[in-house]
C-alpha positions in Angstrom: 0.0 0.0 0.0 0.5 3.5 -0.6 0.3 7.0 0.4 -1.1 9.6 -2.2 -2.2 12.9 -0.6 -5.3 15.0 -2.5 -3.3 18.4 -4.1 -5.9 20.6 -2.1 -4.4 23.9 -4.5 -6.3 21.8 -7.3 -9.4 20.1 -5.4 -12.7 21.2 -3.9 -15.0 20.3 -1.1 -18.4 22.0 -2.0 -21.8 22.1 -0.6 -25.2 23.0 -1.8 -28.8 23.5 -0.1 -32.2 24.5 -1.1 -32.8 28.2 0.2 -36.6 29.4 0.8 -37.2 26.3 -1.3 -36.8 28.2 -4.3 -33.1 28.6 -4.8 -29.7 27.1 -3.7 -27.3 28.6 -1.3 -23.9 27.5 -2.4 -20.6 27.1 -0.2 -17.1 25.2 0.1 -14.6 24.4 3.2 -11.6 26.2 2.8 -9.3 24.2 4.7 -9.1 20.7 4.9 -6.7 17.9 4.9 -7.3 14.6 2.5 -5.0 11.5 2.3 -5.7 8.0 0.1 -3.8 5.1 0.5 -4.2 2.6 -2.5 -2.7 -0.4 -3.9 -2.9 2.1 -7.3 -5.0 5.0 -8.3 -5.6 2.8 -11.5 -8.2 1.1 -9.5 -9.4 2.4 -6.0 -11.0 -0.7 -4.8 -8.2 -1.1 -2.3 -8.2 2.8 -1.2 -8.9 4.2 1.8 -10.3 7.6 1.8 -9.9 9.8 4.6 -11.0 13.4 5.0 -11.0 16.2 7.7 -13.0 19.8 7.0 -12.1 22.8 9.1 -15.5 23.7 9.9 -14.5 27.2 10.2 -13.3 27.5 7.2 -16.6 27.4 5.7 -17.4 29.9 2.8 -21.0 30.9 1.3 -19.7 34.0 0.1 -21.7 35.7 3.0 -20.0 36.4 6.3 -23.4 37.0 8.3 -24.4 33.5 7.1 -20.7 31.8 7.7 -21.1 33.1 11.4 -24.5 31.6 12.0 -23.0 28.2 10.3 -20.1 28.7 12.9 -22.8 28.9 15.7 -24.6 26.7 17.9 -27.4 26.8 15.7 -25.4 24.9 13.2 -22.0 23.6 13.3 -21.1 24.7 17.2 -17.1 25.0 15.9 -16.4 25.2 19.3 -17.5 22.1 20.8 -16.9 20.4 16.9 -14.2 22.0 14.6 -14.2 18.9 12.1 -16.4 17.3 10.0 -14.8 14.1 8.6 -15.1 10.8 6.6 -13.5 7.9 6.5 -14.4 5.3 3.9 -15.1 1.5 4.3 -16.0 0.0 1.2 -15.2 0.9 -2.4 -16.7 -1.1 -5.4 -16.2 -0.2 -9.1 -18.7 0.0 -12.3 -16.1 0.8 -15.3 -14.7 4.2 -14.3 -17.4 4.8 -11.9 -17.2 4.0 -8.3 -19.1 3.8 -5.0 -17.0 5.2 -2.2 -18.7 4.4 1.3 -17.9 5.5 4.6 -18.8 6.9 8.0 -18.9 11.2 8.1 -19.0 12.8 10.7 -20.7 15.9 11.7 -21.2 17.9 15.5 -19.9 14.2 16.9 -22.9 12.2 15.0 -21.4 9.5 12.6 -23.6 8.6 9.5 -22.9 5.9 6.7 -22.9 8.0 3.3 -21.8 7.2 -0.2 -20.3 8.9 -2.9 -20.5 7.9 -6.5 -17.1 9.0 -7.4 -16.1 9.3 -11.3 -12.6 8.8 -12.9 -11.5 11.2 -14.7 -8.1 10.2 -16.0 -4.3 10.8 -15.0 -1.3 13.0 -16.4 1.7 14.5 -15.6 2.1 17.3 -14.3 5.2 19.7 -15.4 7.8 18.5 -12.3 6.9 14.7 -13.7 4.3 13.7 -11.2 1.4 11.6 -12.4 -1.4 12.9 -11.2 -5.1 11.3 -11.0 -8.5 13.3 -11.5 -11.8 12.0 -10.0 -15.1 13.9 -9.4 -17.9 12.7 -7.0 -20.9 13.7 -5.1 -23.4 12.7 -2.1 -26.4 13.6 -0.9 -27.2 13.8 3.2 -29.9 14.8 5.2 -28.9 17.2 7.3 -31.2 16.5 10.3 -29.2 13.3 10.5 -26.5 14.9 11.6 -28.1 17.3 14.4 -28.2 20.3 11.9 -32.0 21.1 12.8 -31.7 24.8 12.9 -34.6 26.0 10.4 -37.3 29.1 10.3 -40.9 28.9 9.0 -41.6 31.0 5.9 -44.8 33.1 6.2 -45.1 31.9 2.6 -45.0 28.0 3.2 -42.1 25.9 3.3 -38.8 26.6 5.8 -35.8 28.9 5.3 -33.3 25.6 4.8 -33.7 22.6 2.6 -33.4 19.2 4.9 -30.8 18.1 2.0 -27.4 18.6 1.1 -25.3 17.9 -1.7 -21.5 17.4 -1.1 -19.6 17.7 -4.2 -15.8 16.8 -4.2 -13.1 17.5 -7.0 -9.9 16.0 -6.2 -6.6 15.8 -7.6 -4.6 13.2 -6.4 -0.5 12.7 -6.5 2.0 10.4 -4.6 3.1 11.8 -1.3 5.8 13.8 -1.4 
């Protein structure tokens, strides 16, 4: 087995949720740290995934809205600074795969799974083969203690129950 680290300078950890129910509140984690260790990129059946989000590094592109994320009412960064995954089963369909594993979210663990997508190697201009994949998941929020929500006077709540995680990751050997 190997180590390969995820270049985070050429990944992404996104998130998106349904806002007054008519529109989608976009956001990413700024800082987070993401190794694999595989057999071979080539084919991630033996991988391990493991991720950790620095919950205060969130990033809606609103800083009233980050705060209240921060807060109690959602995240509680003080009491849990991390969100993080760990997978425990990978299976493969082509260049498409399923990427299971238990996340982690205000101390509540939840299996999810990604479908993950290969989307080829290179190498880069110091020599290093690098590996693309893509992926996303969907999570009910509520799942994870995030219950925080306001009624509408219109109908319908002020946060969507689901989330979509959407990852971009370039992976490399460890340097």
């Amino acid at each position: 087995m190997a180590n390969f680290t995820v270049d985070t300078a050429h990944s992404s950890i996104q998130f998106e949720v349904k806002h007054m129910m008519v529109s989608k509140v976009k956001g990413q984690f700024d800082s987070y740290t993401a190794t694999v260790t595989a057999e071979s990129l080539d084919d991630l059946t033996t991988a391990t995934f493991q991720f950790s989000f620095d919950v205060a590094s969130i990033n809606t592109k609103n800083t009233d809205r980050d705060d209240h994320l921060r807060s109690v009412d959602f995240f509680d960064v003080e009491q849990h600074p991390t969100i993080e995954f760990t997978s425990t089963s990978i299976t493969r369909s082509g260049d498409d795969y399923k990427v299971t594993g238990d996340l982690t979210i205000k101390g509540i663990t939840n299996e999810v799974t990604f479908e993950l997508e290969y989307n080829g190697k290179g190498t880069n201009p110091w020599g290093v083969e690098v590996y693309g994949f893509e992926g996303e998941a969907k999570i009910n929020r509520e799942n994870f203690g995030l219950t925080w929500n306001q009624a509408l006077e219109t109908g319908g709540v002020l946060v969507g129950k689901d989330i979509k995680i959407k990852v971009e990751l370039e992976i490399n050997p460890q340097a």
